[in-house]
N, C-alpha and C positions, 0 to 999 in steps of 0.2 A: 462558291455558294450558289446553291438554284435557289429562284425567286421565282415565285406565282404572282403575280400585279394584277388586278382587278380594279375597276374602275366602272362606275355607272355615276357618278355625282352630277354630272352636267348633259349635256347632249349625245352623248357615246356611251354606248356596252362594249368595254377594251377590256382582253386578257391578253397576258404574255409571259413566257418562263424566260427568263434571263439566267446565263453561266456569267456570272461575275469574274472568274477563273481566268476564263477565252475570253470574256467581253463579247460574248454573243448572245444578241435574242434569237433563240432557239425556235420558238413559237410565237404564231402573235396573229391576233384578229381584231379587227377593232370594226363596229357599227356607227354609224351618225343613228341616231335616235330623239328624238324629244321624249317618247311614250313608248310601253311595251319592255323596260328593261327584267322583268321580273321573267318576263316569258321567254326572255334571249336569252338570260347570261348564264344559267347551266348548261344549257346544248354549246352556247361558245365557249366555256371552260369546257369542257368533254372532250371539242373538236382541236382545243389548242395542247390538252395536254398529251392527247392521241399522239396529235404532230410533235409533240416533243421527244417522245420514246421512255420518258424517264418514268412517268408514276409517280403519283403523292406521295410514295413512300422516299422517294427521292430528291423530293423537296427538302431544304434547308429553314425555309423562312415562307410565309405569306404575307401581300403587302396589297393594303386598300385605303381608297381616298376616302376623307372621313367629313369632305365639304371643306367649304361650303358650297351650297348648290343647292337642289334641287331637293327637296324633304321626303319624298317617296323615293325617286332612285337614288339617294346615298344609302337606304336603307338596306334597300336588296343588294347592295355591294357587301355592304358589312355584315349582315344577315349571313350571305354566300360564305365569306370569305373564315366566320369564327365560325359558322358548322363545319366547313372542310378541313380550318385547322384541329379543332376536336375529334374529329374524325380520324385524322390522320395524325395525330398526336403532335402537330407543329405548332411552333410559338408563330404569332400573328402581330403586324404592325399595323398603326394607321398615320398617315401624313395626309396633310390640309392640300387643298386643290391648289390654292396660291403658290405653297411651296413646290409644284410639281412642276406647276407653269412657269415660275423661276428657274429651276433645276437646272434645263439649257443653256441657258444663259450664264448661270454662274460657271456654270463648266468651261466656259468660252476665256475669263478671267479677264472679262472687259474692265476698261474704266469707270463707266459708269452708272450709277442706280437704277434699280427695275422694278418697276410700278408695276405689281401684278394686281388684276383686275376681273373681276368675275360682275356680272347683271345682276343685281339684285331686282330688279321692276322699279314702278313709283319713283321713277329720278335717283336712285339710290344705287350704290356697288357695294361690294365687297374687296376691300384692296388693302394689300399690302405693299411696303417698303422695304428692298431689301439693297445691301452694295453691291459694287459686284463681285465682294467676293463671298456673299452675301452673307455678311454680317446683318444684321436687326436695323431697321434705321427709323420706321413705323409699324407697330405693330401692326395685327389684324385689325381688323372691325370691317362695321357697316355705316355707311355714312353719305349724304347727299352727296351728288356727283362733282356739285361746286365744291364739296370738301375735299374732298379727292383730289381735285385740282390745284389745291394750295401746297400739292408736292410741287410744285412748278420752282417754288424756294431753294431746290435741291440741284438746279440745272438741269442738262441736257438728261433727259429720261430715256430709258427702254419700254416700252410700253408690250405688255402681253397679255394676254387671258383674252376672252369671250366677247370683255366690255371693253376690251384697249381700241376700237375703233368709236365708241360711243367718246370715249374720251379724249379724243386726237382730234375728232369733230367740235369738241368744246373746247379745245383749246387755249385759253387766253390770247390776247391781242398784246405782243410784243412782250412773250414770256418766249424764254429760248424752247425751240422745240423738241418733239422728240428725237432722239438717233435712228429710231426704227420704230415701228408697231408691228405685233404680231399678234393679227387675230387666228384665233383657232378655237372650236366649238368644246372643248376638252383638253387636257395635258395631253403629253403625247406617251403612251401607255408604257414607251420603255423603260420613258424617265422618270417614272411611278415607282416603277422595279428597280432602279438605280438607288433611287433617297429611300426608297423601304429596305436595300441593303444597305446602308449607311447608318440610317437612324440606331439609337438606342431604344430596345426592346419598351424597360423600362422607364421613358418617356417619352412613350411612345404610344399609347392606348388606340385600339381600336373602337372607338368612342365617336359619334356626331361630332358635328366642331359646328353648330348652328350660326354665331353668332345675333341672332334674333331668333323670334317667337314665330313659328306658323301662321301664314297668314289667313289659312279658312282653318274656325274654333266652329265647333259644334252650338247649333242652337240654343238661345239660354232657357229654352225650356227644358233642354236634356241635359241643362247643368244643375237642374232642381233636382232636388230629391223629395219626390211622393210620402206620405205618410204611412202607415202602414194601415189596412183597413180593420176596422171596427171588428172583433169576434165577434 
């Protein structure tokens, strides 16, 4: 199976075709970005599928993280990634940023559980709980950092995503620690394309995965509605 992996949800504008087949990424560029993803990530789709040799038309599958993150760049990830599949007549997946930042991990078939963790701002994360064979153990959400930390019940943690150093830092005082931290600004784009050939199409939607509400709402005087004027 080719796979097209796309990624802007967090800090990074990441493309990569992965041969599922050979177990190679064929192509792959990835950017650090905070801003500017809308303006990068067709010329790096362009550049990466050049370097693959293959062509949309050779694509199997498309696969894009659907957040949580960032409200303008997961937008233009998913934006990109169901015009391309429309275009090219490919079915398209979407998997959560959490679950990508896990991926690694579970592939290792460690012993034990991985607190994947994304910055929400305002003291708050975005984290999940998975085992390590990652089976479910906490759902998603978003939740105070000290809520977060009440994974500590679970033992020895793996800690990864964005916020996993905000959270190693908070630590509790004589809670068994982590086995590891592993900050990174982003999944790592190939393990994107990995869980997007794994997942089920059908549930699997190329959908937001917000878990909260935007934090900047339009003025409330542009949530009025004006009367109409007098003929």
């Amino acid at each position: 199976m080719m796979i097209l992996a796309i990624d802007t949800a967090l800090d990074a504008c990441a493309a990569a075709v992965l041969d599922t087949t050979s177990g190679n990424t064929i192509a792959i560029e990835s950017q650090l970005m905070q801003r500017g993803h809308a303006e990068a990530l067709m010329p790096l789709i362009d550049r990466v599928m050049k370097e693959s040799g293959i062509g949309f038309a050779g694509l199997d599958r498309i696969a894009v993280t659907t957040g949580p993150g960032s409200f303008t760049g997961l937008r233009v990830g998913l934006s990109a990634a169901r015009g391309l599949a429309l275009a090219a007549d490919k079915p398209v997946v979407g998997l959560s940023t959490l679950a990508a930042y896990a991926a690694p991990v579970v592939a290792e078939n460690g012993e034990h559980p991985i607190l994947s963790a994304i910055d929400a701002r305002h003291d708050h994360v975005y984290f999940q709980l998975v085992g390590g064979d990652g089976s479910p153990m906490l759902k998603p959400k978003v939740a105070p950092i000290a809520e977060a930390l009440e994974a500590v019940q679970f033992g020895a943690l793996h800690l990864v995503g964005n916020a996993a150093n905000i959270l190693a830092e908070r630590w509790p005082a004589g809670a068994t620690p982590p086995v590891k931290v592993d900050k990174q600004a982003a999944p790592d784009i190939t393990w994107v394309a990995w869980v997007g050939a794994a997942v089920d199409p059908d549930s699997a939607p190329p959908r937001p995965f917000y878990l909260r509400a935007p934090d900047a709402k339009p003025p409330r005087d542009q949530l009025q509605v004006s009367a109409p004027p007098s003929p």
